[in-house]
C-alpha positions in Angstrom: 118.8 82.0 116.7 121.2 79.2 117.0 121.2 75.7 116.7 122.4 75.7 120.4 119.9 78.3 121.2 117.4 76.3 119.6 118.3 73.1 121.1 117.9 75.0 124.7 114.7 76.5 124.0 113.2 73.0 123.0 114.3 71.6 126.2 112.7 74.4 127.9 109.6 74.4 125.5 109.0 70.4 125.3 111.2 68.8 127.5 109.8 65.4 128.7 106.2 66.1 126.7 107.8 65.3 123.8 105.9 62.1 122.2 109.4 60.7 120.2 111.4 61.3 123.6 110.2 58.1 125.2 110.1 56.2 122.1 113.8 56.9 121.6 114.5 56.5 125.2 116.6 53.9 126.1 117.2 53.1 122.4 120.1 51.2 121.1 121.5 50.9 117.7 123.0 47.6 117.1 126.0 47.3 115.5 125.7 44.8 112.9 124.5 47.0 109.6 121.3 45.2 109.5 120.3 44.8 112.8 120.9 48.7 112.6 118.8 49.3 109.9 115.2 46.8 111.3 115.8 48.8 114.4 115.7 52.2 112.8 112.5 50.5 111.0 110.7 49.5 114.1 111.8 53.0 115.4 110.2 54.4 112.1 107.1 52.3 112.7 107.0 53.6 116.3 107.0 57.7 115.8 104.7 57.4 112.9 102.2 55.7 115.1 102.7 58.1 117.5 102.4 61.0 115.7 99.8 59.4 113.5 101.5 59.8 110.4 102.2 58.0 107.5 105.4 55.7 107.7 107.7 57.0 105.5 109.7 54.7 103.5 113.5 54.0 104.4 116.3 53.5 102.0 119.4 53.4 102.9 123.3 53.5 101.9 122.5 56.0 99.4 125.2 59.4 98.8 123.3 61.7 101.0 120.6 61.7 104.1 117.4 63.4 102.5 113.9 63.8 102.7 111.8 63.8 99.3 108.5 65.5 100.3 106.5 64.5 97.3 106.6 60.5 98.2 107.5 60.6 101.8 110.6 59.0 101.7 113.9 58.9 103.8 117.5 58.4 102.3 120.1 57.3 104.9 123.9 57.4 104.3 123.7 54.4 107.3 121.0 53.5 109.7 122.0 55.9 112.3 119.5 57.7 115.2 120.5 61.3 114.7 120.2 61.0 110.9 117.3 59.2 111.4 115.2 61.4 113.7 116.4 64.5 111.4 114.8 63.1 108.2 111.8 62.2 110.2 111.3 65.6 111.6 111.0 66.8 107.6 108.7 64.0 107.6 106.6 65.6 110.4 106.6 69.0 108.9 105.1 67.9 105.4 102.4 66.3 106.8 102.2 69.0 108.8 101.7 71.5 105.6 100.6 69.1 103.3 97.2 68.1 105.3 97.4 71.0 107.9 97.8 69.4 110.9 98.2 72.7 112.9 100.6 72.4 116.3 102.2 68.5 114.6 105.7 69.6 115.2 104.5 71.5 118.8 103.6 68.3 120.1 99.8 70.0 120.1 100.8 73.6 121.7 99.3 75.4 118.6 100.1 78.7 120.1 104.0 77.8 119.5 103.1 76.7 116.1 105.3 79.4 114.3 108.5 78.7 116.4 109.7 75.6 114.6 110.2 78.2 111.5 111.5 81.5 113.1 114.6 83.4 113.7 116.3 80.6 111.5 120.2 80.4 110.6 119.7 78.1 107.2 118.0 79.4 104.6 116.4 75.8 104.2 112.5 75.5 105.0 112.8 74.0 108.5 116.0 73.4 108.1 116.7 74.5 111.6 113.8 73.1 113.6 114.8 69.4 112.1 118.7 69.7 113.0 117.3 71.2 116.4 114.6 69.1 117.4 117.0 65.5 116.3 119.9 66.9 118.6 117.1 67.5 121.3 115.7 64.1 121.2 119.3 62.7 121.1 120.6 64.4 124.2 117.4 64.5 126.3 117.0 60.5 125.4 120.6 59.6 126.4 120.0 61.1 130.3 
């Protein structure tokens, strides 16, 4: 299955149930460096809370955007969204494994809890679901 394909069968799967949808909703990324990077904080601040999760930690103007699952933390090229909600959605599927929180990245539909991690193109662990579910939350958000 396809990014695209992927994308469309979130939409059709989670649409407006999606917990980060309202959150991101309506969101706007400054445009001073800064001010970018507190609001990507606050954002930070906001899913975790949401999803009852740890807040990962945020450093940014590194090389690469990454996730490191053994301490929880986000690299950021820049404080941008899509980036952003990408590396969170790693975030969300560690904690996921890591204290088995069943149906976490199905927002709580534990019969879909395998689909996140199916029929991928990248040969990455959820690889897939994250590029997926951060275009998702982009494009449903900016409506």
């Amino acid at each position: 299955m396809g990014i695209k394909d992927r994308i469309e069968l979130y939409k059709s799967l989670f649409g407006a149930d999606c917990k980060a949808l309202e959150a991101v909703k309506g969101f706007i990324l400054p445009v001073g460096r800064f001010e970018a990077l507190e609001a990507i904080r606050e954002l930070n601040t906001i899913l975790s809370d949401l999803y009852m999760v740890s807040i990962p930690t945020l450093t940014v103007w590194v090389r690469d955007n990454s996730y490191v699952q053994a301490t929880g933390e986000i690299y950021l090229t820049e404080p941008e969204l899509e980036g952003f909600l990408h590396q969170f959605r790693h975030h969300l599927q560690n904690v996921e494994r890591k204290y088995e929180r069943r149906g976490l990245t199905t927002e709580g539909k534990l019969e879909l809890a395998g689909i996140p991690y199916k029929d991928t193109v990248y040969k990455m662990y959820g690889e897939d679901d994250a590029i997926a579910w951060s275009k998702f939350i982009v494009e449903l958000s900016s409506k």
